[in-house]
C-alpha positions in Angstrom: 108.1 -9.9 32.5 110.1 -13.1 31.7 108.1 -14.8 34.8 104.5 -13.5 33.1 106.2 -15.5 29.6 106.8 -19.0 31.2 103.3 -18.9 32.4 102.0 -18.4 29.3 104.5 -20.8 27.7 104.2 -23.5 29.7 100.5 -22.2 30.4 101.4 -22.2 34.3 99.2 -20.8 37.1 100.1 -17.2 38.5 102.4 -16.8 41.4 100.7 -16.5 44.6 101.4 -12.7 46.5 102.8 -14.6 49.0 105.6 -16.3 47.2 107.2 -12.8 45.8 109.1 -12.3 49.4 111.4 -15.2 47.2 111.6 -12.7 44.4 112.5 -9.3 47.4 114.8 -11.2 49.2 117.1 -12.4 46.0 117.0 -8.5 44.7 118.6 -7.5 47.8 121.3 -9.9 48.3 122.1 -9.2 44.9 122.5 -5.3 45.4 124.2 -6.4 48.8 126.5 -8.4 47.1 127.0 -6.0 44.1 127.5 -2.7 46.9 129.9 -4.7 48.6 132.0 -6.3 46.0 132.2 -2.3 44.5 132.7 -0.8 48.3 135.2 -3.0 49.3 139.0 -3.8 49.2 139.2 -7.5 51.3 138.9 -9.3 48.4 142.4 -7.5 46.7 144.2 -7.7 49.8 145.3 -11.8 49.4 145.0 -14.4 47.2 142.8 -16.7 49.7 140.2 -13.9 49.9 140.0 -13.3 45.6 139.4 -16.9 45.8 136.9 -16.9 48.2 135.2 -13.5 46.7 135.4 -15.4 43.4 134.1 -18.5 44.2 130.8 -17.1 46.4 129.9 -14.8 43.3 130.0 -17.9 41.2 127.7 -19.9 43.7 125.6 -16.8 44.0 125.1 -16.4 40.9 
């Protein structure tokens, strides 16, 4: 829906079929990332890995 509104905003051509893999692949690191982060205990074990876990989600996101 919010992709449909910047077409029409900014009066954009559709998205081609074969650009949407973009769109799959994003919506399954982000459930990888969101399983894992919830799944897993690495990132409470040590400072140096809540630092890394922290600073991948902000580059992620």
């Amino acid at each position: 829906m919010v992709q449909t509104g910047y077409e029409r905003v900014w009066e954009l051509s559709p998205a081609r079929w074969y650009a949407r893999w973009r769109h799959v692949l994003w919506l399954v690191v982000l459930v990888g990332y969101l399983f894992m982060s919830a799944t897993t205990t690495l990132w409470r074990q040590s400072s140096a890995l809540t630092s890394a876990a922290l600073l991948s989600a902000v580059l992620f996101f």
